[in-house]
PLY file of the C-alpha trace (Angstrom):
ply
format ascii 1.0
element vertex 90
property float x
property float y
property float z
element edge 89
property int vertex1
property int vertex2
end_header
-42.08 -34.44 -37.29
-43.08 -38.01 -36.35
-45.17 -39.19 -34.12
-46.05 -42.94 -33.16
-50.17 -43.89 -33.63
-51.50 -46.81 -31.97
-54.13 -48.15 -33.83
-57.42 -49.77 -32.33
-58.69 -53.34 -33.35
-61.38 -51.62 -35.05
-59.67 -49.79 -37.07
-56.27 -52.10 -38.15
-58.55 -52.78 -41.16
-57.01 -49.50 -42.47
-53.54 -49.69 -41.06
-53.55 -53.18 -43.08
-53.86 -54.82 -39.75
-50.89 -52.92 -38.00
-51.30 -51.87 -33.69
-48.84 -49.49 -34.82
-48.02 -46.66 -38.02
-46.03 -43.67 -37.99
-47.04 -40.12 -39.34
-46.21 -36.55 -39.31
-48.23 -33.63 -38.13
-46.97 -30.47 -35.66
-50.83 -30.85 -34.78
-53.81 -33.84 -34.22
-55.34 -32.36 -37.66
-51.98 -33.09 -39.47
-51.45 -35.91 -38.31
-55.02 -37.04 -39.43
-54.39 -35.76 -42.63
-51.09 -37.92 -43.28
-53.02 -40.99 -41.91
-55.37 -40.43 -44.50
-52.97 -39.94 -47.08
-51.54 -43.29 -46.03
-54.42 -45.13 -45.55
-57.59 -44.19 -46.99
-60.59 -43.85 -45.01
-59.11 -43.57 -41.50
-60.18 -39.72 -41.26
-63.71 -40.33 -41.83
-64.15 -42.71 -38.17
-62.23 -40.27 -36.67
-63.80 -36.48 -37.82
-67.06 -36.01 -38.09
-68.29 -32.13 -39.75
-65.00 -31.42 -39.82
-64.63 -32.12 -35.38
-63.36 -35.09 -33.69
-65.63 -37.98 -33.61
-67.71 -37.64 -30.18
-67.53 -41.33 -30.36
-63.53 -41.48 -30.51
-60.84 -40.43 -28.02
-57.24 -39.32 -29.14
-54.71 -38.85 -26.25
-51.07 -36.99 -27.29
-48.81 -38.64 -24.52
-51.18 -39.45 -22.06
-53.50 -35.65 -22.64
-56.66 -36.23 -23.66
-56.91 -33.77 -27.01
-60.54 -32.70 -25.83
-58.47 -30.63 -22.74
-55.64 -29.47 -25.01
-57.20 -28.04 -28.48
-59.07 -30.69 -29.72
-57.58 -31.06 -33.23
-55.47 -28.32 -33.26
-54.14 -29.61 -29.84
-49.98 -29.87 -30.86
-47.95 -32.93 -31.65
-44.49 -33.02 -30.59
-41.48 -34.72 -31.91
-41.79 -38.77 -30.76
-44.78 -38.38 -29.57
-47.37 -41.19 -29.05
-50.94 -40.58 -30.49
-53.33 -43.34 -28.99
-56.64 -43.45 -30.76
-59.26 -45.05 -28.46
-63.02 -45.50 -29.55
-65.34 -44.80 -26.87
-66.89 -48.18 -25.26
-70.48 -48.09 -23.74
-72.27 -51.06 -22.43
-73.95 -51.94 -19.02
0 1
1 2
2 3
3 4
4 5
5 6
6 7
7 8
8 9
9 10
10 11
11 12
12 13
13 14
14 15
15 16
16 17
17 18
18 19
19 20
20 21
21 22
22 23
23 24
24 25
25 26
26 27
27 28
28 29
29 30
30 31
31 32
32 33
33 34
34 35
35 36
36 37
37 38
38 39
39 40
40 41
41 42
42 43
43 44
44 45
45 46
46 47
47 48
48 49
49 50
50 51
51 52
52 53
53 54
54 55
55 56
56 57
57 58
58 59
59 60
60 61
61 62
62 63
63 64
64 65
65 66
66 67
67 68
68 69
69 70
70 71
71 72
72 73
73 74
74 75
75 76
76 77
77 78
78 79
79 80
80 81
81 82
82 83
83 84
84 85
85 86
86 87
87 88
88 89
C-alpha cells in the first residue's frame, strides 16, 4: 500500500532534496525498509538498535507511533507518515 512521507530539512539530503516521497509498508517498519531501499541511509537517523530513534518522532495521520506500536504501529492505505526530529534548545 502507499503511504505519503514528509521529509524533514535535515534529512532531504537523502530524499535528493524532496519535502515529499512515497513508499509502501502495512506497518512504520515497512515503510522504513522501502525508504531505505529507495534511498540509502535514511533508516540509520531514524532506528537506532533496531528501535525508533529517541531523537526522532514519526506521526501516522496525526498519531504519534510511540502511542500506537512504535514501529510495528500500522500504516494504512493514503496515509501520511510525517517524520519530525526532536528540537531542544532554551
Amino acid at each position: 500500500m502507499s503511504v505519503k512521507i514528509v521529509v524533514p530539512t535535515i534529512l532531504r539530503s537523502y530524499s535528493g532534496g524532496r519535502r515529499t516521497v512515497e513508499a509502501t509498508g502495512e506497518t512504520v517498519a515497512e515503510v522504513i525498509d522501502d525508504l531505505e531501499s529507495r534511498y540509502r541511509g535514511i533508516s540509520g537517523r531514524l532506528i537506532t538498535d533496531g528501535a525508533l530513534n529517541r531523537f526522532v518522532n514519526i506521526y501516522v495521520n496525526d498519531d504519534d507511533v510511540r502511542f500506537t506500536g512504535g514501529l510495528q504501529a500500522p500504516v494504512v492505505e493514503n496515509a501520511t507518515v510525517m517524520i519530525l526530529p526532536a528540537v531542544a534548545g532554551g
